[in-house]
Every structure is written in C-alpha cells, then in structure tokens.
N, C-alpha and C positions, 0 to 999 in steps of 0.2 A: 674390399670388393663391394660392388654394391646390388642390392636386390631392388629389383625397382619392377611398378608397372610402364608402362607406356603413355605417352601422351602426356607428359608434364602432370600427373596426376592418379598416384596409386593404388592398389588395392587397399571366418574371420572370415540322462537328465533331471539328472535326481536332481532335485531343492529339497535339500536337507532340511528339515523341521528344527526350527529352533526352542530350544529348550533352556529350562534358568542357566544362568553360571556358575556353575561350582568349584569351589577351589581346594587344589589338595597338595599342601607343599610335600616334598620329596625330594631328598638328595638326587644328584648325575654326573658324571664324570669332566675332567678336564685338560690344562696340556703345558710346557713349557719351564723353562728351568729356570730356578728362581723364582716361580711366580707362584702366584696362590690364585686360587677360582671358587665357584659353588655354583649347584644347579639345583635347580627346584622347579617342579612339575605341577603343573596345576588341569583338572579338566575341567574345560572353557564351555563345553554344551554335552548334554547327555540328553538323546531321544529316544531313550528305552532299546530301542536294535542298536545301536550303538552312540560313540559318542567322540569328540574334538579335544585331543590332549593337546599341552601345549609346554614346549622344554624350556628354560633359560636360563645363559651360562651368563656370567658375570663376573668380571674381571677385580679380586679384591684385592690384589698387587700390586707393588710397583715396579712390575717388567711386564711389557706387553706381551700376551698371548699371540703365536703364528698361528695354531689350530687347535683343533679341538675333537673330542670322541669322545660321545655317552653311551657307555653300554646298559642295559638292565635283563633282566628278565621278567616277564610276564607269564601269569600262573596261566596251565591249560586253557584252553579254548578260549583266549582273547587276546588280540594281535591287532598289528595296524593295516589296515588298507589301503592307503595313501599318504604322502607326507608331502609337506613344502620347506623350503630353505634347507633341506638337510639330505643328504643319500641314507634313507634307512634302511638294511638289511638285517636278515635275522638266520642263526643256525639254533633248529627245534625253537625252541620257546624264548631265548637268549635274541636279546635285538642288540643294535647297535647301530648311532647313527652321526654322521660323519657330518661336519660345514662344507658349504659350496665354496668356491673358488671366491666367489666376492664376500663372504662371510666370515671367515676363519681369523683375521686378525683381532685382537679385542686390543684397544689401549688399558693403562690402568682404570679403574672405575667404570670401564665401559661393559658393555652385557647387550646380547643379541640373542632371541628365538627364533625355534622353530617349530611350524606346530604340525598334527598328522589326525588323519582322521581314523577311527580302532572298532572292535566290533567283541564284544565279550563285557563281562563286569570286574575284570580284575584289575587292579593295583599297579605299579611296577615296584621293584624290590631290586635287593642285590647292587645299588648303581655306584659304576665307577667316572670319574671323569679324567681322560687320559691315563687312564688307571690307576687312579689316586680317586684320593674325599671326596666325594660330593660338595660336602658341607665344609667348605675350608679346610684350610691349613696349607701348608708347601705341597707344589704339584713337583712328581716324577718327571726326570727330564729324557721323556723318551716323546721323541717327537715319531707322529703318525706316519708311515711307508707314502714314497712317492705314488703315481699311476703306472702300472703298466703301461707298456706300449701297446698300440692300436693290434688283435690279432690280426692273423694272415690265415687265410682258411687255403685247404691244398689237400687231394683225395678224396673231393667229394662224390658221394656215389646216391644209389635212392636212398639210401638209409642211413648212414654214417659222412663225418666231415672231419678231419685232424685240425685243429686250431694251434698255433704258436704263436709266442711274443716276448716283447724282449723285457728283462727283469725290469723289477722296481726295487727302488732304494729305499735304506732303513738305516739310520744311523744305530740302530741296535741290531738288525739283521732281520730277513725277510724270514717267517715261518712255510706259509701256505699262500696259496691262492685260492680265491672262490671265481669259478667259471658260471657267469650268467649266463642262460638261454631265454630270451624276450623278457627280461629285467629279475628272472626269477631261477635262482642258483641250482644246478644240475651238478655240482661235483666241487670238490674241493681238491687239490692235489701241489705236492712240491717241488715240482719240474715247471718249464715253463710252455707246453704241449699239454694237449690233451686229446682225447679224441673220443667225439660225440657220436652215440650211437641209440639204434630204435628210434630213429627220424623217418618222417613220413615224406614218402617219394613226391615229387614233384611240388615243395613245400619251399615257403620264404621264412628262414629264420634271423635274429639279431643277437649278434652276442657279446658280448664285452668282460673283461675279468678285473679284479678288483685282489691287491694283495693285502696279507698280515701279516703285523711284526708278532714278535718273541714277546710282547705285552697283550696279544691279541686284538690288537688294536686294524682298523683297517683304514687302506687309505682310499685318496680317490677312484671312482673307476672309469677305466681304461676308456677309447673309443670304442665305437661300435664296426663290426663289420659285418657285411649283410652275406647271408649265403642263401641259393636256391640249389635245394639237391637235386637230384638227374628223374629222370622217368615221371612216372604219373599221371601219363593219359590226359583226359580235357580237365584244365583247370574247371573247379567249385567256382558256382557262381557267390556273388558277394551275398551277406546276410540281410533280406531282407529287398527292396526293390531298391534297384542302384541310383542314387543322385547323379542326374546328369544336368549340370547349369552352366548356364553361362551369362558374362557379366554386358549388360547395354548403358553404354555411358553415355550422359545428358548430351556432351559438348559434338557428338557425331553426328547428330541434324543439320551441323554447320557446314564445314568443309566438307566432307565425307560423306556429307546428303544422304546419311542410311537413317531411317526413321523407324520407328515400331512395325509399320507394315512390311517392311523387307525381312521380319521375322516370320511373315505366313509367303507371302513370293517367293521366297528361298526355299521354304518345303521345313525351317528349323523349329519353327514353334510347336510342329506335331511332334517333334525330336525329341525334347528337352522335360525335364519335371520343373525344372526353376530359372528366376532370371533375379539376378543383383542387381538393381540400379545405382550407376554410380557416378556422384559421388553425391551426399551429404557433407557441408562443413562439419568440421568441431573444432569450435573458437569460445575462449571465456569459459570453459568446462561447459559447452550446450553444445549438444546437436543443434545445429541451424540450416536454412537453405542454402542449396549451391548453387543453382544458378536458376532463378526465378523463372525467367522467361522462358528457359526451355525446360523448365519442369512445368508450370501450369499456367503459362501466359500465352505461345506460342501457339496462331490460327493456322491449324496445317487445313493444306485444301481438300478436294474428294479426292483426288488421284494418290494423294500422301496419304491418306486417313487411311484405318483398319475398315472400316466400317464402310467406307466408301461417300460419308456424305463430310461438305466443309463444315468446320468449325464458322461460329457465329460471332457477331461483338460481345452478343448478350449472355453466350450459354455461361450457366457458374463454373466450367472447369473445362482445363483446354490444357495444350502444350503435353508433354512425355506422359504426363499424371493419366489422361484420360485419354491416348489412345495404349496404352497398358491396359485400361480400364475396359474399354473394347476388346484387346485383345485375349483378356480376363473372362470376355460374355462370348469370346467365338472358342476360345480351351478352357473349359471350369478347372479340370484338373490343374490347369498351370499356376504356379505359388511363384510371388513376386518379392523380393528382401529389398530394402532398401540400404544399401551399405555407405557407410560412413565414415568419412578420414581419407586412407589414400594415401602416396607417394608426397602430395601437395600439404594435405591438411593432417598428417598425423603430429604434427609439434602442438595441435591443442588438444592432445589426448595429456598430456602434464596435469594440466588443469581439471581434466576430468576427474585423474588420479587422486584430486586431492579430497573431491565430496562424490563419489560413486555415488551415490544415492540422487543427487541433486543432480545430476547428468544423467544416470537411466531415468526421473521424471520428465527431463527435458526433450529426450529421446521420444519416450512415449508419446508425450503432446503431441511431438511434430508429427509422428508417424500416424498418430490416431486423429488431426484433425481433420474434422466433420467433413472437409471439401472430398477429402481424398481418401478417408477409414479404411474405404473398399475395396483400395486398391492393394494393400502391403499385407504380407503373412508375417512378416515379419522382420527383423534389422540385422544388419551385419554390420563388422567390426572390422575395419582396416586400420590395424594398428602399426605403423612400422618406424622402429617398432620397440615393443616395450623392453626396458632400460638396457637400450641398447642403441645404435646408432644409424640413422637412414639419411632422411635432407637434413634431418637435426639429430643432435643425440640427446636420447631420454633418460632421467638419471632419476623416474618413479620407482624404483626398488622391486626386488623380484615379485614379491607379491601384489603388486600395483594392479596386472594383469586378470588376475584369478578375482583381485574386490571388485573390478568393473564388470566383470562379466558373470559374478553373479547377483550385482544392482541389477543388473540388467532384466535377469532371469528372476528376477522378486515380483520386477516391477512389470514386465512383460507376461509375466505367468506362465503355465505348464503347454500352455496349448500354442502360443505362438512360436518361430522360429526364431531360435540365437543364433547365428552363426558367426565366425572369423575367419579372415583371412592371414593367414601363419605364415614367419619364415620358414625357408628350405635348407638354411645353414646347416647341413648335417656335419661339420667342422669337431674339432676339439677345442672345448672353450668358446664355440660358437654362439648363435646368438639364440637359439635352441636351451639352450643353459641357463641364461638371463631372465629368464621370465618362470614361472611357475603352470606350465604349459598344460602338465597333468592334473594339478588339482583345479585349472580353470573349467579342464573337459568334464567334471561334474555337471556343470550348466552349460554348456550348451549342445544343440543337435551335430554339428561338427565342423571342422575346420577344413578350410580353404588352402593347401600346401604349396605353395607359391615353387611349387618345381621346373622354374625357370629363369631365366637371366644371371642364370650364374658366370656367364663369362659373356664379354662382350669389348666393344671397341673404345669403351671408356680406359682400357688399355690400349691406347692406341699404336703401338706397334706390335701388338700380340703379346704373344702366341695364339696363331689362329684356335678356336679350338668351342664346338656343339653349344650353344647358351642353354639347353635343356637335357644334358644327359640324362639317359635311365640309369647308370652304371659306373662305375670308374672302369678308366682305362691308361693302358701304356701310355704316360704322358699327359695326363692331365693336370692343368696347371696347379690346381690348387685339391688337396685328400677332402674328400668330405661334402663336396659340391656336385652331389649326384642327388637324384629322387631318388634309389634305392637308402643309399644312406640318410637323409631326411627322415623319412618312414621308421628304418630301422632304429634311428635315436628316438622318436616319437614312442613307437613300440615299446622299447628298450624301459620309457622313463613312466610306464604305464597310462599312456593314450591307449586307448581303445581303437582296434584296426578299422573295427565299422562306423567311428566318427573321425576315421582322413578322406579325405580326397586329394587322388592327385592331381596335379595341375599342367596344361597344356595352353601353349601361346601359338594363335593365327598368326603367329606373322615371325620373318626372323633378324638374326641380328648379324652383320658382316664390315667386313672388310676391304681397304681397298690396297695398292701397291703389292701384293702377293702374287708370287712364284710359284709356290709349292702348292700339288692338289690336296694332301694329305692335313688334317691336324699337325699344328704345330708350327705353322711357318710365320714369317713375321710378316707386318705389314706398315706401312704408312699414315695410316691414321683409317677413321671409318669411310665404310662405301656411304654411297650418295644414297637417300632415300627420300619417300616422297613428303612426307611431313616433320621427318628428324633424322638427322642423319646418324645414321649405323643402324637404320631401322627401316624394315619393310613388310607391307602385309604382305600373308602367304599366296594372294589372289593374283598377285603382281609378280611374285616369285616363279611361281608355277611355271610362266612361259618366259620370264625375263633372264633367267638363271636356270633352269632346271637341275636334281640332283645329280651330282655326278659319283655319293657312293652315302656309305653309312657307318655309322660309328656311337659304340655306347647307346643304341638305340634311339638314334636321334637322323636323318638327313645332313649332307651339308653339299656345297654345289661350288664350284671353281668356274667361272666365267670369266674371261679377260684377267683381267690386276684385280675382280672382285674375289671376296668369298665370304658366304652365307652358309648359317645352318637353319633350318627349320624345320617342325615337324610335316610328313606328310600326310595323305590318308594311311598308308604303310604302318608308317612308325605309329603313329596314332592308335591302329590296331593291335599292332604288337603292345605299345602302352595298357592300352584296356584287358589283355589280356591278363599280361603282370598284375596289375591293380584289384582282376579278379581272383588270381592267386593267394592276394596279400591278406584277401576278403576285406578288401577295404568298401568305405562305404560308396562309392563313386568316383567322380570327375567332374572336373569343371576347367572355364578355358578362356582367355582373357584375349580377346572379344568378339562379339558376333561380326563387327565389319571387316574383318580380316579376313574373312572367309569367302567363297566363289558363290557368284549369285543362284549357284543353285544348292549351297550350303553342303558342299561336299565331305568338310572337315568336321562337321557336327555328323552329317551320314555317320562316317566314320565311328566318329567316339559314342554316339547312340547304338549302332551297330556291335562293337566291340563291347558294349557293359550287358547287352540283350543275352 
C-alpha cells in the first residue's frame, strides 16, 4: 500500500542531560536449541533522576538464534520508563523484554542490543536468557509463544468492554496471557477473553495481549484494537491549547496561483496556530533549498502581496520567505515550521542517518540564515519513511529515527519547534513497528499522523473504499488502516496522546468505471482529476460530485462511473471531536489550497478543536 502526500512531493521534550558512561557488565537471558548466548548489561548515562541501560545478547554458538527473551528483576523503586528495539514489560518488580520482529535472529558470533531509559539506583539481578545463563553455556530449547491474534472487543457499555482472541502457540505450551490497556498490563488470565471493567464513559482506549509459555517466557504482542465506550456527555477538551496547522507548499504559487495572501482572503490564517512550509531538500545528509525561486526569489506584486505593496529588484528578501514574514507581522501569534524531505526527498534521509549530528547542524544553518531567522519557529521532519519503504525503501535501522531527531533537538534547543510527520500504518508488522517512534517522542513537540491515503486508485480496479477512515469497517480492504488504529498503536507503544495529531486531507481520492454506490465496488482504473489523476481538491468536489453517503467517518460520493471519498466540513467535525476525546494534541491537514476560497474546511477543524 502506499502512503503518500500529494503533488509529487510528501510530507514529523525532555533532552535528557547527558552524563559520563558507565559500564556495568551483568548476565540476561537467551533462546534456541543447540546454541549457546550471553548478555551483558551496561548503563550507558546516569543523570542523577535517572539513567540509559543498555542490554546485549550475543550469539556464542554455532546454530543461529530465531529469538530471544531477557528477564531480570529490579530491586524496589527502579524501573524502566521507555525502551527501544525490544517489547519491555514487567510483572511487580520482574521485567522482561522480548526482540522486535526485525531483530530476533542472531547468526553464530552475531550480538544485537537494545537499550531503555529507567528511573531508580538499582542494579538488575536474577537474569535469564530464554531461560537459561546469561553468561554461557547451552541454551533451553524452548522457543518464545507466537502473538496472539488481533482482539475483538463486543459488549461495550460506559464502563466495561469483553475482549477475545485467538491463541498463541508455544512449542512447550501456552501458560497465561497478559491483557494490556494503553501499553500498560491490567490483568493476566488463561482463557483467551477477558473483560474489562471501571472504564471511564465516553473514553478511547488501546489494547492489545501478549502471551506466556510454561518458561514464563513471553512472546510478541498482539495487535491493537481501539475501543470507545458508550455515554459521557461532551468530550474533554485536549490538554493544553489545541495545535491546529496546516501545511503551504512552495510549488502552489505556480499552477494553482494560491499564494500567502490567500491565507488572510480566506478568513484561515485567524484559524490556524501553525503553518509547515513545504518542502525543504535533504540531499548528501544536508538539509538544503527546495525551490529557490519560489522560496526567496520570486517578485510577487501588490495585489499577490500580504502587505499589499510589490516586491522590488533590490529589497534583500522576496518570494514565499518574506510574505510569511508579513504574514508573521499581521498574526504575531502565528508559528511557521519549515518541513523537510517529503514523498520526493525522503531517500536523502539514509544519509542523514549516517552523521545526525552533521545534519541537524546543516538544518539549523539553513533554517537560521541571517536573510530569513525571522521567519521559522521552527523545522519539521518528513521522513517517509524510516526503515521502512515509501518512493524508496530505507534500511537505516530502527533506531535511525529516534538519533535524528534528537540531533535535532541538541542542536535546535529547548525553545524551538521539533516536529514530524509520521506514518498512519496501524497494520501488524506495519510500518509503525520499524522505527523507534516512542523513544524519538522524547524530542520532539509532536507528530504529524498522516491519517490519510490509505486506500486509493493506485489499486486501480479497487475495491472502492474512504482514503481517510476514522474507523474500520465491514469490508475494508486492508485491518489496520484506520486513524483510530494508528493512534491506538502510537498509544499502545507509549507515545504520548498530547504529542499526536490527527490528520485531514483537502481534497480526495476516486475512481472511475464504477457501478456500485456503496464501498467496495470495483473499478477501472482512477477518475480524472485536475493536476493528477485519482485526485481532487475538496473545492472542486463539493459541486462536481457531491456526497452521496458516509462511512467509517469519512464522506464518499457516487457520480456517473465516478467515485470519490473525502472529508467534509461534517466529518471534519465529527474528526475533531474524536481527537478531542483521545486528548490528542491537535490537527493538522494537507493543504491550504484544497480548501473553498472562504476556508471553510479550516472553519471546520478550527471550530471542532475550540
């Protein structure tokens, strides 16, 4: 499937105090018959409130390792707070933490970490690896439980919800199950049900289960399934004041003759708290310029201008740079990002991977030189996406993600904006998985959740079927490609609700050769549109197709042999509402020219976060 922006060109706070490196070896557990392992633990920074452990298994064998599980225990009052490369969970003081899907094979002599960040002065003790030595010798041939199946929630009421799913396998036999509620364990039980209770009425929760074998070993966990129980009056507003942004691409001065000024014409710039500019390259591991001339070349006249007066031969700054710069002096409050990479330019995010440090300095230059300082809060990060696959596939390894973006946040400092723009794969094995997504949201202010173009006519005979659902539904083609589901695995893997935003696309996406008005029918290939075909802004929709029903919270419209889904002001509302439910931190919406010259779909989602 693919996620993409639009327009050939696509879309994302603690700084940890760094302290000496200390090293503390320590046995942990291992996995596989016939083979031998050892772990040894070291903490990597201590900042007095806590401090950066760090595990590694290593293969001293000559049969390859499939997987792996270190348990230990940690004395009272010190635990871990977040982990990368590994699923860590813990029962009382007892941890235990599982390889990822792309981690878990070791060859002979081979050895792979994972590290977690903890908060206490203690030690780990007690450690098994697949329930054998730490420290050498032959490992137990008892390999870790499959994943559960995805649950099924059913009898949800304001308070309580039944959860089922289908076993997991254990070549020695499954013990138990541990039931997570938003990545953090609420029950353990040996059926494969359970049902949740003392939930708060008209509430969004994530849940996913995770089993153990007869070694107490555990395997992977399961999908996620998002429930919202019944009742509970007007949704709570989100924490804090809601981000509402939206992204202005350089290249839409051109064709599309929407310029800076069509953000006060419109009525959207009083709307809005933030705007992304996009795109910036990133080529040679630099941020660099993307399109010179319409970012600071480009004489727009008085009737183009914010300001109302032309641009000169001589002034020192012209083109997109400086009427933001006006549009900066008529909303002080308004915060300007500069976002970088994209659908086009995310294959020189490799590069970046390989010196983060020497990339966020390159960043910063660009973003801080003297012509233009005034005009950026800050940069964003359109990464699509890390090691994982978009117009290229990226193979910088999970942590790749998390070292850029907190070069980023070194180099940028406390006061400026981090932001990224993030897949919406809430899939199994998705692209969600591949990256280290929760230990990057230490740095930055939040992410960008791309809850759109999940289905479209790049299948070109279908199944027709919403490019932006809120929700799964009877029939949708692919589990996991909803925005409730995105969130809920965000949640699930400890993202922070009030650094998501969800995402909303002006414009939508269809088909042509179709019969059927409902979801699901086939078609021909894409309907016609006006700059790419299977694609249409919402401005042109509105009267050209109008809706003809709704589904999964989203529009879609049946006209002739066409069919379109896109959001409306409607769904938009309903969207805003959910998001305030989720207490997420906001919205944001790809892009202002899609929208009716009197900015009715910004109305909308400003209205709905208020």
């Amino acid at each position: 499937m693919r996620f993409r922006h639009r327009a050939a060109a696509g879309f994302a706070t603690l700084l940890l105090p760094l302290a000496g490196l200390v090293g503390l070896a320590s046995p942990a557990p291992a996995a596989a018959d016939a083979a031998s392992a050892t772990a040894t633990y070291a903490k990597t920074q201590d900042w007095g409130t806590g401090f950066e452990g760090k595990w590694t298994v290593k293969n001293t064998g000559t049969s390859t390792i499939s997987a792996w599980t270190i348990e230990w225990d940690f004395p009272s009052g010190t635990s871990v707070t977040s982990a990368w490369d590994a699923d860590v969970t813990s029962s009382g003081t007892h941890w235990t933490a599982k390889n990822k899907s792309y981690n878990g094979t070791l060859a002979p002599g081979a050895s792979v970490s994972f590290g977690f960040n903890g908060a206490g002065p203690g030690a780990p003790a007690n450690c098994k690896l697949n329930g054998g030595s730490c420290d050498g010798g032959t490992l137990p041939g008892d390999n870790p439980p499959s994943a559960p199946g995805t649950p099924t929630a059913s009898g949800v009421t304001d308070t309580s919800v039944k959860l089922s799913w289908a076993a997991a396998t254990d070549d020695k036999g499954v013990k138990n199950y541990d039931v997570l509620r938003d990545g953090a364990k609420v029950a353990t039980v040996t059926t494969t049900s359970y049902t949740d209770t003392g939930l708060a009425a008209g509430t969004d929760y994530a849940y996913t289960v995770q089993a153990r074998d007869t070694a107490d070993q555990t395997g992977p966990v399961s999908g996620a399934v998002s429930v919202h129980t019944t009742g509970g009056g007007t949704n709570p507003p989100p924490t804090g004041s809601a981000v509402k942004l939206g992204y202005f691409t350089e290249w839409g001065i051109y064709g599309r003759n929407y310029n800076v000024k069509n953000l006060v014409t419109s009525g959207s710039a009083a709307k809005i708290t933030h705007i992304n500019y996009a795109f910036g390259n990133v080529t040679g591991g630099k941020c660099a310029i993307g399109d010179s001339y319409a970012d600071y070349d480009k004489a727009f006249t008085a009737d183009q201008s914010v300001s109302g007066a032309a641009d000169t031969w001589d002034q020192p700054l012209r083109g997109n740079f400086n009427q933001l710069r006006e549009l900066k002096a008529k909303y002080p409050n308004l915060k300007v990002l500069w976002s970088f990479g994209g659908w086009t330019w995310s294959g020189g995010f490799a590069d970046a991977a390989k010196d983060p440090a020497g990339f966020a300095q390159s960043c910063y230059d660009l973003v801080h030189d003297p012509r233009w300082a005034d005009v950026f809060d800050g940069i964003d990060i359109d990464w699509e996406y890390p090691n994982a696959c978009g117009l290229s596939c990226d193979t910088s390894g999970a942590a790749a993600f998390k070292n850029v973006m907190a070069a980023l946040r070194a180099k940028f400092g406390s006061s400026a904006l981090v932001t990224a723009a993030v897949t919406a794969d809430g899939s199994a094995g998705g692209k969600i998985e591949a990256a280290d997504y929760a230990g990057a949201s230490q740095y930055i202010n939040w992410y960008n959740v791309m809850t759109y173009d999940f289905f479209g006519a790049w299948d070109a005979q279908g199944p027709t079927a919403p490019h932006s659902p809120l929700t799964s539904y009877s029939g949708i083609p692919h589990a996991g490609f909803t925005t409730a589901d995105a969130i809920a695995k965000y949640k699930a893997a400890g993202v922070p609700a009030s650094k998501l935003l969800v995402g909303i696309g002006f414009y939508g996406r269809g088909w042509t050769g179709v019969t059927q008005d409902a979801p699901g029918g086939t078609a021909t290939g894409p309907a016609a549109g006006t700059y790419e075909q299977g694609i249409e802004d919402y401005k042109v929709l509105k009267t050209s197709c109008p809706a003809t029903g709704t589904v999964a919270g989203t529009a879609y419209a049946h006209c002739g042999s066409n069919w379109w889904s896109y959001d409306t002001p409607a769904t938009i509302g309903s969207k805003m509402a959910w998001a305030k439910s989720q207490g997420l931190g906001g919205a944001f919406f790809w892009e202002f020219s899609g929208d009716t010259s009197n900015g009715e779909l910004v109305s909308a989602l400003s209205n709905g976060l208020s």
